[in-house]
N, C-alpha and C positions, 0 to 999 in steps of 0.2 A: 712611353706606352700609356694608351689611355684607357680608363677603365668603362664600362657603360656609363655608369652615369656622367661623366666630362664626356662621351660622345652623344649622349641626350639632348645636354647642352649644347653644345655644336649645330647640330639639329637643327637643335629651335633656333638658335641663331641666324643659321644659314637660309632658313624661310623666308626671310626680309632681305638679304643681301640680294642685289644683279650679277646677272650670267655675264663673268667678264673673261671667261676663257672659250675662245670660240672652235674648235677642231670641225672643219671644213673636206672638203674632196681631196685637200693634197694631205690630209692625216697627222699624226705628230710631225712635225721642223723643229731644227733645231732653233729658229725662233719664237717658237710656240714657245719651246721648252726655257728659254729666257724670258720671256715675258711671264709664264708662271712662275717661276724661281724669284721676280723680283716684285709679283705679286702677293706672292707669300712670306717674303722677309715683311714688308709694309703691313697689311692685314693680318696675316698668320692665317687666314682661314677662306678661303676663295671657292666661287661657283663655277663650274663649267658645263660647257653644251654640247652635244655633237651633232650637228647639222645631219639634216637627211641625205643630204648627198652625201655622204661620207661612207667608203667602204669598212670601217672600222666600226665593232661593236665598243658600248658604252664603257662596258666593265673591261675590255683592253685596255681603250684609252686610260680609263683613269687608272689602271695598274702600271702599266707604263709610265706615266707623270710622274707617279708618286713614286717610285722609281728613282726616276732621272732627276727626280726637285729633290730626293730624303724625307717624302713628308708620307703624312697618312691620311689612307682614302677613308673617311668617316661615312659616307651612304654611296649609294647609287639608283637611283627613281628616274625609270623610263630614260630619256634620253640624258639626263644629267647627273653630274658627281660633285661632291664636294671634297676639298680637300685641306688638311692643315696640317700646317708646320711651326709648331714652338720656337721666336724669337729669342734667343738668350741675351738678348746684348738692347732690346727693347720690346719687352711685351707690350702688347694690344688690349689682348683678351684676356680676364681674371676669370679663372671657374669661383662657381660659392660652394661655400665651406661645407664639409659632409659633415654632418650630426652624427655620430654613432652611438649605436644603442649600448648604454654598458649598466653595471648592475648598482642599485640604490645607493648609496648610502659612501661611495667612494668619492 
């Protein structure tokens, strides 16, 4: 589970990454649904798009995905989502370290 701030992060991340999952007129497949799955072990953190032809609204899809892949939808802006999934076996992504505010003199 992520907290704000590790989805802040993600975020900003995600602003520079390319739109590499395409959802099209035929809508979720189940080769969409493998081609994200194996975009997410690799990156852990992937962008998607949903074409205007597509009968499908934005926040479906990407409920749906994240879904079928076990991951989490971290935004959703206009026609596109992001999404990530924690590698256990080889992370990508490092979050930075939370400071927390604690009292003087411990």
């Amino acid at each position: 589970m992520l907290n704000s701030k590790h989805r802040s992060f993600l975020r900003s991340m995600a602003h520079d990454i390319p739109d590499i999952i395409h959802v099209g007129k035929e809508g979720i497949t189940p080769n969409l649904i493998v081609q994200t799955k194996d975009a997410l072990k690799s990156r852990e953190i992937v962008k998607g798009k949903v074409q205007q032809n597509s009968i499908e609204d934005v926040q479906s899809v990407a409920e749906s995905l994240a879904i079928s892949t076990s991951s989490e939808i971290i935004c959703v802006i206009g026609n596109k989502f992001v999404l990530y999934k924690y590698n256990h076996t080889n992370p990508v992504i490092e979050f930075p370290k939370v400071k927390r505010k604690g009292r003087q003199g411990e």
